[in-house]
N, C-alpha and C positions, 0 to 999 in steps of 0.2 A: 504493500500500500504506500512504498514510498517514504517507511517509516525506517531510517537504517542507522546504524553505527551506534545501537543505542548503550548504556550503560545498564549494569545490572538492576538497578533501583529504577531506571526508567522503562527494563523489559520487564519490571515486575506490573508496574502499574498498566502500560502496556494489554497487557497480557491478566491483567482485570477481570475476573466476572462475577464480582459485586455488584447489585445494580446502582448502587451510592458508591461515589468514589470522588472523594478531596484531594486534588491534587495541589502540594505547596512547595513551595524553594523561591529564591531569588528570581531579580529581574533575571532573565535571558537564558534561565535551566533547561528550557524547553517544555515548559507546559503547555504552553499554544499549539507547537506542533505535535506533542501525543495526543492535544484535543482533536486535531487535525486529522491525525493515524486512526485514532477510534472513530471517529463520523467514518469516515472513509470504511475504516471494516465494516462498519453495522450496516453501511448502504450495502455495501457489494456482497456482504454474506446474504444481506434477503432484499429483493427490492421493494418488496412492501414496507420495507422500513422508514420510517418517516422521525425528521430531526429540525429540534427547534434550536439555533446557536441565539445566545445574547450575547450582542459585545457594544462596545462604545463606539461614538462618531469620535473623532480628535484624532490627533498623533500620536501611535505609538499601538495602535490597536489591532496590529497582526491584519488590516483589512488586505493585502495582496498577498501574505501566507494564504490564509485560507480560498479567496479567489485562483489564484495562482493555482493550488492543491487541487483542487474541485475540478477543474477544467484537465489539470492532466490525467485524473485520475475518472474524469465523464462522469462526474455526479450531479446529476442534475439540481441546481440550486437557484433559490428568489431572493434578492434579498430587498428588506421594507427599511426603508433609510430613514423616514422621516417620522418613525413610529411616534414621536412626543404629538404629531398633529390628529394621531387617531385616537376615536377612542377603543375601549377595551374590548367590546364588541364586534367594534371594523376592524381592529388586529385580531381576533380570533376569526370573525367570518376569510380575512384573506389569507390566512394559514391553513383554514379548512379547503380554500377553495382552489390553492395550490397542486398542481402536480405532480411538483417537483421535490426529491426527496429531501433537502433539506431548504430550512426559511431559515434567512437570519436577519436576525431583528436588531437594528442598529438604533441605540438609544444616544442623546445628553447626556451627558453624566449627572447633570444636577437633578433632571425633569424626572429622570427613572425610581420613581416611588413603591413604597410597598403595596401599595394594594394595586399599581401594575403588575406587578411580579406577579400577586394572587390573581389576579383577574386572569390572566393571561394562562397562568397554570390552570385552570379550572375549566379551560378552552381548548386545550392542549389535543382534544382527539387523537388518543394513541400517538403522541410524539416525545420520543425519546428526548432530553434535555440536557443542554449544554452551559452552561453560562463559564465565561473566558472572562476574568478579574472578578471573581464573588466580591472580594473585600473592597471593591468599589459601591457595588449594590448596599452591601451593608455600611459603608463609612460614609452613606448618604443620609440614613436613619440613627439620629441622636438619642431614642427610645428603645432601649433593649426590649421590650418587649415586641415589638415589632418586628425587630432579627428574629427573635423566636420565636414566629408566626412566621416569618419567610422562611427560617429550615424546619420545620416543621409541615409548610406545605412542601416542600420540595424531598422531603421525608416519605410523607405522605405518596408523593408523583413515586417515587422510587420503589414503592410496594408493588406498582404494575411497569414501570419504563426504567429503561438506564437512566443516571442523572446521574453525571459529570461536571466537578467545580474546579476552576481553575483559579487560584490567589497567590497573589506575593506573598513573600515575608516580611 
């Protein structure tokens, strides 16, 4: 899948099949591209397999890794750029109404709130989940209890889908 030269600790995670899986280390470990390597497996092993990525609009957000990845590897992918102008609704109807086996949903860092995240999960129709910088999502919520409704739905998602997190340290 174009995932190679990996190290031990990163052909463990790799090589995953918890459906919850936290992946963390510094900037530039390569979390992005294992997140990258598993989208890629989960299409190609079934093509009914259907994948939601969250990541950020700005600099530094892996957007032409993943573009770049997808295309070599003929995964058919949408991505919704301007998700802060939708609401939670028209982002779930146009992930439902997609064909393509992964949407990625490119948020503001600031706009992307928790009860996006919940709303959005609760829409998911059988799609696997991704989200690339969690500790963005959460270092936007100054109320812990709010984090703990966001991994708790995403808990929750994991009891029927893979979900995959990616965060710094």
């Amino acid at each position: 899948v174009g995932v190679r030269y990996l190290t031990s600790e990163q052909n463990k995670v790799f090589n995953c099949s918890e459906n919850m899986l936290w992946v963390n280390g510094p900037a530039g470990a390569g979390k992005s591209v294992l997140l990258c390597g598993l989208i890629i497996q989960l299409v190609q092993s079934n093509k009914d397999n259907k994948v939601v990525l969250f990541r950020y609009t700005g600099d530094g957000n892996n957007s032409k890794l993943y573009q770049e990845a997808f295309d070599k590897a003929e995964v058919s992918y949408k991505q919704i750029i301007n998700s802060s102008e939708l609401t939670h609704s028209e982002l779930g109807d146009l992930m439902s109404e997609s064909s393509c086996n992964v949407t990625i949903v490119e948020m503001q860092i600031y706009f992307f709130a928790e009860d996006m995240l919940t709303s959005t999960l609760r829409v998911l129709n059988n799609r696997h989940v991704f989200i690339d910088d969690i500790q963005t999502f959460l270092r936007g919520n100054i109320e812990m209890e709010k984090n703990t409704l966001i991994i708790d739905m995403l808990l929750k998602c994991s009891l029927q889908h893979t979900v995959r997190l990616a965060c710094d340290m």
